[in-house]
VMD Tcl script that draws the C-alpha trace (Angstrom):
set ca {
  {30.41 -12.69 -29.88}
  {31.14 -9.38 -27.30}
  {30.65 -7.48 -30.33}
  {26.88 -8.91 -31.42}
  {25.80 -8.95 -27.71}
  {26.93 -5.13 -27.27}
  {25.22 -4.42 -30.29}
  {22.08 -6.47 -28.84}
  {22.50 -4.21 -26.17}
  {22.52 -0.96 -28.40}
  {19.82 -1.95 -30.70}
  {17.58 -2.49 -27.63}
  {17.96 0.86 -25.70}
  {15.75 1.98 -28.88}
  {12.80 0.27 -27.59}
  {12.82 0.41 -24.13}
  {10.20 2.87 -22.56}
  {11.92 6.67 -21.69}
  {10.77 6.20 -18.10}
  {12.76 8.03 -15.58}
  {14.19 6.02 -12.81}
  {12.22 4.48 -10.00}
  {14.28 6.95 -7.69}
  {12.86 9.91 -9.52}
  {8.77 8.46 -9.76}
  {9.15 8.14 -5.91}
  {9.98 11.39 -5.26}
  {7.36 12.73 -6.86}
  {4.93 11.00 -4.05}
  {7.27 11.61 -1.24}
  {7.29 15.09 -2.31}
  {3.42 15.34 -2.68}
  {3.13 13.80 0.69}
  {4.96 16.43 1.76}
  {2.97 18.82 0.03}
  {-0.26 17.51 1.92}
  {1.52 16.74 5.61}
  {3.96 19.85 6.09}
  {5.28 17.69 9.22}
  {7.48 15.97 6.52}
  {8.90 19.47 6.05}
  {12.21 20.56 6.38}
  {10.76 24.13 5.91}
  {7.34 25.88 5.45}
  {6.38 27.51 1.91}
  {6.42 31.22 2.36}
  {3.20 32.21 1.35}
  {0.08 30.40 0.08}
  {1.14 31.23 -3.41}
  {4.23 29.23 -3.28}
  {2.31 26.60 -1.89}
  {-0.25 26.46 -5.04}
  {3.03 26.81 -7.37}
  {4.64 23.50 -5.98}
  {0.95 22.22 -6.27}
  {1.47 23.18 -9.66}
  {4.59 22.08 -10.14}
  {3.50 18.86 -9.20}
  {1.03 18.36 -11.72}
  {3.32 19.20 -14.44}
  {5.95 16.71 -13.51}
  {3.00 14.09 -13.12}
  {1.81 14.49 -16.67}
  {5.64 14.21 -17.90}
  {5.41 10.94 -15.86}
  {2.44 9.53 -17.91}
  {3.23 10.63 -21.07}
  {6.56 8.99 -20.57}
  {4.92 5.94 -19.26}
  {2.75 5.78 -22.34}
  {-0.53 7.78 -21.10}
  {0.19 10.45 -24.34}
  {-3.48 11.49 -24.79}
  {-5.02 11.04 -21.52}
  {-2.02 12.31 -19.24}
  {-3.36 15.82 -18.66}
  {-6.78 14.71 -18.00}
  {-5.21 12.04 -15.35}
  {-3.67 14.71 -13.57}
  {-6.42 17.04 -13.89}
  {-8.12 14.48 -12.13}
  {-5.56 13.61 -9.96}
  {-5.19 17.18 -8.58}
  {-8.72 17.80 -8.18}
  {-9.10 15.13 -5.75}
  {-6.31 15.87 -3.62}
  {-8.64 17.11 -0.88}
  {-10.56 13.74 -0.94}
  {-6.97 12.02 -0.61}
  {-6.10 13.93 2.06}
  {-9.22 13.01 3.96}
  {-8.75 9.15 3.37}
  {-5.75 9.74 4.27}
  {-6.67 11.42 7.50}
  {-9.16 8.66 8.53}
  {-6.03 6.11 8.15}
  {-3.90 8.18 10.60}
  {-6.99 8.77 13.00}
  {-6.89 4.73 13.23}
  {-3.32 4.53 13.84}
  {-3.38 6.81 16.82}
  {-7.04 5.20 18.05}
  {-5.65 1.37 17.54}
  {-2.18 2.29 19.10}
  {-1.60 3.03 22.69}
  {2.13 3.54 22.32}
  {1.11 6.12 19.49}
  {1.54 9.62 21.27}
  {0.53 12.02 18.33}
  {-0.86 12.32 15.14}
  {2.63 13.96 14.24}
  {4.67 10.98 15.63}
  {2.23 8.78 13.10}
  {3.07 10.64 9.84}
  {6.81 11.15 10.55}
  {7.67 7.73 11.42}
  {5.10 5.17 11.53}
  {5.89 2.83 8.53}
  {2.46 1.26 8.17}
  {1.27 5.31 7.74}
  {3.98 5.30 4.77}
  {2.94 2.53 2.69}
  {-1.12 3.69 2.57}
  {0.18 6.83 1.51}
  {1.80 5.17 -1.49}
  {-0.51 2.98 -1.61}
  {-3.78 5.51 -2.18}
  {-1.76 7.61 -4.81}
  {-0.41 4.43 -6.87}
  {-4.42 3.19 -6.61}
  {-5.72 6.01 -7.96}
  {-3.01 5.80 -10.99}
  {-3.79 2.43 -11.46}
  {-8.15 2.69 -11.56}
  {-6.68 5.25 -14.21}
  {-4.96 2.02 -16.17}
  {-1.53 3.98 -15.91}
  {0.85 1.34 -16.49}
  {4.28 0.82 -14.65}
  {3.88 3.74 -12.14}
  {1.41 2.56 -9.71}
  {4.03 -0.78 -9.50}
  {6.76 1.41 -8.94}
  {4.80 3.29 -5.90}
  {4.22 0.31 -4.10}
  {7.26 -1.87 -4.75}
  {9.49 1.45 -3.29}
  {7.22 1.30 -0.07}
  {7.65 -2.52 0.21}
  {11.64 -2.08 -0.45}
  {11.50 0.71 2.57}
  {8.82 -0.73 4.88}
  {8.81 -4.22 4.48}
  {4.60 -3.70 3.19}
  {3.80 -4.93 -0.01}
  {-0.02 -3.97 -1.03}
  {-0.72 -4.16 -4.57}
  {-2.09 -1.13 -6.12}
  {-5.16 -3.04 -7.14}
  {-6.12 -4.32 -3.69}
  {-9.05 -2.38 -2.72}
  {-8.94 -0.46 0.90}
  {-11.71 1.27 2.25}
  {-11.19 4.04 5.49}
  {-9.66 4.08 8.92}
  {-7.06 1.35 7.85}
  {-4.15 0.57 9.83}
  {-1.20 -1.65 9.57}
  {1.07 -1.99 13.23}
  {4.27 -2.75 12.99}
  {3.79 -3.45 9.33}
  {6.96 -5.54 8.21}
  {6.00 -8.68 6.22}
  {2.70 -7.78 4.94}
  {1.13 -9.08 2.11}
  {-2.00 -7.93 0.09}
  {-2.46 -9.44 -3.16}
  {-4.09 -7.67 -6.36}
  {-7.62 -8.52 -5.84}
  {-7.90 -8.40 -2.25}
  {-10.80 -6.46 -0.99}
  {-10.70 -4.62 2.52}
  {-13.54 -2.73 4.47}
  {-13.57 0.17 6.69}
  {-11.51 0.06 10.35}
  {-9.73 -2.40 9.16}
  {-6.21 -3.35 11.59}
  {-3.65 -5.61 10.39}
  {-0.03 -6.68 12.25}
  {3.01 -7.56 11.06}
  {3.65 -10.88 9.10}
  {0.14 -11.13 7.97}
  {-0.63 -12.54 4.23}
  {-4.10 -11.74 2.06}
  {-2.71 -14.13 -1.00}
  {-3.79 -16.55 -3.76}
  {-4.85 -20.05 -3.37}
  {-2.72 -20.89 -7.15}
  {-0.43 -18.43 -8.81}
  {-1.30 -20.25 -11.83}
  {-1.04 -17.25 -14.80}
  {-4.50 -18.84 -15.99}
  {-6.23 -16.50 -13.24}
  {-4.44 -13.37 -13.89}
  {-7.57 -11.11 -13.91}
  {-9.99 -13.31 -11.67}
  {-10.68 -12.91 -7.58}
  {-7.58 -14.67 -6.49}
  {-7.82 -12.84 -2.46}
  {-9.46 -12.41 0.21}
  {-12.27 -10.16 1.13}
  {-11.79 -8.55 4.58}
  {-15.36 -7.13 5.69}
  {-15.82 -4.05 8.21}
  {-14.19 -3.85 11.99}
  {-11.86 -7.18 11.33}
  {-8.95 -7.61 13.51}
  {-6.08 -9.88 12.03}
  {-3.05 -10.31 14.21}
  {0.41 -11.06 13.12}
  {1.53 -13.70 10.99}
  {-2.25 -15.19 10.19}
  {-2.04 -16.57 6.18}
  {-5.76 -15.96 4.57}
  {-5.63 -17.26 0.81}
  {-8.12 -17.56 -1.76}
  {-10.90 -15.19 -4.12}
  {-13.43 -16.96 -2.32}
  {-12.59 -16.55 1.14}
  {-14.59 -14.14 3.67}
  {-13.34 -12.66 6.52}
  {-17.24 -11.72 8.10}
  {-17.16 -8.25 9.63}
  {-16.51 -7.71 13.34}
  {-14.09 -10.90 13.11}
  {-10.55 -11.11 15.15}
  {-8.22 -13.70 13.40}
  {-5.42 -14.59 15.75}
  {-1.58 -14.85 15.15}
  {-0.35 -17.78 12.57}
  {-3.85 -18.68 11.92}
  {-4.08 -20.52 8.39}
  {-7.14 -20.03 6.70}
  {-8.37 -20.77 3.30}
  {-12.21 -20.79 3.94}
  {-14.61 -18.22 4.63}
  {-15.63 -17.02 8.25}
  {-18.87 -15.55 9.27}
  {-19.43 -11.96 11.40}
  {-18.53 -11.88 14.67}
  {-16.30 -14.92 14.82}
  {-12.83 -15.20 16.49}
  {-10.55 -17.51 14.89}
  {-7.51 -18.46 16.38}
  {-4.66 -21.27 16.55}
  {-4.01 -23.00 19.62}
  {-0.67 -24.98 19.59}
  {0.52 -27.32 22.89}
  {2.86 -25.72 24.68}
  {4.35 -26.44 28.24}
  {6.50 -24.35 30.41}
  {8.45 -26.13 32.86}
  {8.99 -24.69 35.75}
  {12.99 -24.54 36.76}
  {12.38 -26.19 40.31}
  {10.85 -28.84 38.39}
  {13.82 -29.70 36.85}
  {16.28 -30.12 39.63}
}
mol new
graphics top color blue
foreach p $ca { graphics top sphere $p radius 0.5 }
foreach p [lrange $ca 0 end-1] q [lrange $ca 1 end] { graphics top cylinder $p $q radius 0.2 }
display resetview
């Protein structure tokens, strides 16, 4: 029996895609985000030569990644791509940090923001594995994401869509589903869920989530499900509000539970 499940086993490595390990995908993004935000730097490239080789570099490694991941025929024009739209990134990118330090008064830098802010970490990720995935690249995009959940505690699907200026405080606990659509100056806090209504596999590739318009607030631990469901822009949801129906612009929504404090003379 050993002997027919090892050889099971052997017969099956045959098959299974030549993907390097997660470890190795993620360090290709760490080390572009590096490349882009030289505050992640243990060390500055000498000249602007070495820069453009590691740029290089880069790309190479990336099309080794898609051709291993299946994208054989397309892979260099993916990273072609890729590569030519690092600039545009790097903006996005920017406008996310600018609402970090904007939406945070503890934040006291835009350097404290990239180095350590965990919320900053994840939309990185997030914005190279969504670019990978408009691109149908299979696995990688995943991958991105999944190793920013496992180190942040944020788990945003690559497919979600998220427009500018978007910040996530605190961060750990977050949720946005697959289909989820998000607007510009967008803040979310910890704990907070953009899910399905039904994770019934019959609506694998319909509007399961939320759309979250412009300027909405949603504080920590609110739960909005459903492919239906508007959040209107200009909205605040408040903390461990359930909602699974659509809101209009300008609206605050918030939960209101009874709660008494007793004062300690009153209890003598």
């Amino acid at each position: 029996m050993d002997e027919d499940f090892f050889q099971y086993l052997f017969d099956k490595q045959a098959k299974a895609p030549k993907l390097p390990a997660n470890e190795i995908i993620a360090d290709w993004a760490i080390r572009l985000i590096q490349l882009l935000y030289p505050e992640n730097r243990s060390s500055n490239f000498e000249n602007l030569k070495a820069l453009q080789e590691q740029r290089e570099k880069l790309k190479y490694e990336l099309v080794g990644l898609l051709q291993a991941s299946g994208q054989t025929f397309e892979a260099n024009q993916i990273a072609d791509d890729f590569f030519n739209g690092l600039q545009e990134l790097y903006n996005v990118l920017d406008t996310d940090i600018s609402a970090a330090y904007e939406g945070d008064p503890a934040a006291i830098s835009r350097l404290e923001i990239i180095r350590s802010y965990p919320g900053f970490y994840a939309i990185c990720l997030y914005r190279i594995a969504h670019f990978l995935q408009k691109r149908s690249v299979p696995l990688i995009p995943r991958i991105l994401t999944e190793h920013a959940h496992a180190r942040t505690g944020i788990d945003i699907h690559p497919s979600a869509e998220i427009g500018e200026y978007f910040y996530i405080d605190h961060g750990t606990g977050v949720v946005i589903g697959e289909t989820t659509k998000i607007g510009r100056n967008v803040k979310i806090y910890q704990g907070v869920t953009l899910g399905a209504l039904s994770v019934s596999k019959e609506l694998a590739g319909k509007k399961r989530h939320p759309t979250v318009e412009d300027r909405v607030v949603i504080y920590a631990g609110a739960t909005i499900l459903g492919g239906k469901t508007i959040i209107g822009h200009d909205s605040v949801v408040g903390g461990n509000v359930w909602l699974t129906e659509s809101i209009l612009p300008f609206a605050t929504v918030y939960h209101s539970p009874v709660i008494t404090i007793r004062n300690i003379n009153e209890l003598n």
